[in-house]
C-alpha positions in Angstrom: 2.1 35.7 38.7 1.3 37.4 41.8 -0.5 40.6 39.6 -2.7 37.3 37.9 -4.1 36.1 41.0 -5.0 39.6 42.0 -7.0 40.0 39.3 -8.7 36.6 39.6 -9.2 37.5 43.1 -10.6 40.8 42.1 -12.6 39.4 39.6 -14.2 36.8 41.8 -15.1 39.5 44.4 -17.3 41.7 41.5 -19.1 38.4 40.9 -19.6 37.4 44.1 -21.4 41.2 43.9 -23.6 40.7 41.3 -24.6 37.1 42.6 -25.7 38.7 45.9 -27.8 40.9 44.0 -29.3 38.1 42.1 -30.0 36.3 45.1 -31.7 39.5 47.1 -33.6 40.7 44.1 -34.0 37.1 41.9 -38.1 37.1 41.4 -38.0 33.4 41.4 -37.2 30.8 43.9 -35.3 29.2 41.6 -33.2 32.2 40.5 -32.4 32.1 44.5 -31.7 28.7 44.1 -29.3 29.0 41.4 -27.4 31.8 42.6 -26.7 30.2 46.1 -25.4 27.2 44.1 -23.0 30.2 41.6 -21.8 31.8 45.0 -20.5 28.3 46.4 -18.5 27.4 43.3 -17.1 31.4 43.9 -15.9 30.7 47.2 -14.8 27.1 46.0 -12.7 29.0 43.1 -11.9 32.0 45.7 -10.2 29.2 48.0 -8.2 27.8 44.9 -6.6 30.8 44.0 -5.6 30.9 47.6 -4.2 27.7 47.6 -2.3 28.5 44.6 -1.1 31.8 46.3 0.2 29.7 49.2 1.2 26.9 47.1 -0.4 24.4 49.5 -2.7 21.5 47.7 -3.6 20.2 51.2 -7.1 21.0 51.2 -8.3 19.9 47.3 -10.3 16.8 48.8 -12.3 19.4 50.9 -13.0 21.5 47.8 -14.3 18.9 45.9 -16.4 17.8 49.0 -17.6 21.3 49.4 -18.5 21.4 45.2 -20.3 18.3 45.5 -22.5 19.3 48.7 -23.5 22.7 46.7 -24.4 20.3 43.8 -26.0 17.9 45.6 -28.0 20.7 47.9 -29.1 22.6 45.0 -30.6 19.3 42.7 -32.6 18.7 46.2 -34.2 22.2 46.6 -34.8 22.3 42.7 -36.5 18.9 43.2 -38.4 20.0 46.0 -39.5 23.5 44.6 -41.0 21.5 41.7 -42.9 19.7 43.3 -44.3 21.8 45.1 -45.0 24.2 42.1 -44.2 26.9 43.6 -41.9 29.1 41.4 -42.6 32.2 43.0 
């Protein structure tokens, strides 16, 4: 099990990579937007496969508070870059 978890963990780390490209390079704001939002739910998953590592469910309720506020925080500054109108 412990050879699984290393390769999620490695896995995660090669997309947490490619999402900080995004986010330095993404033309829009939106692309910016989106890939702050992909790079919470990384660290969200990255903290899960720690906790199964560890075997320790303590902090769940903070994970799901955590994948909420990135939710929540990305809708808003989607909302408010529409109305703006500016994509760019």
């Amino acid at each position: 099990m412990e050879i699984v978890f290393a390769i999620t963990l490695a896995l995660l780390c090669v997309a947490g990579l490619i999402i900080v490209v995004r986010l330095v390079r993404g033309p829009t704001t939106l692309d910016r937007i989106v890939a702050v939002d992909v790079f919470v739910i990384l660290i969200v998953g990255g903290t899960a496969v720690g906790m199964a590592v560890q075997a320790d469910g303590s902090n769940i309720a903070l994970l799901v508070a955590v994948t909420l506020l990135g939710f929540v925080g990305s809708m808003t500054a989607v909302r408010m870059v529409e109305r703006k109108g500016t994509h760019r």
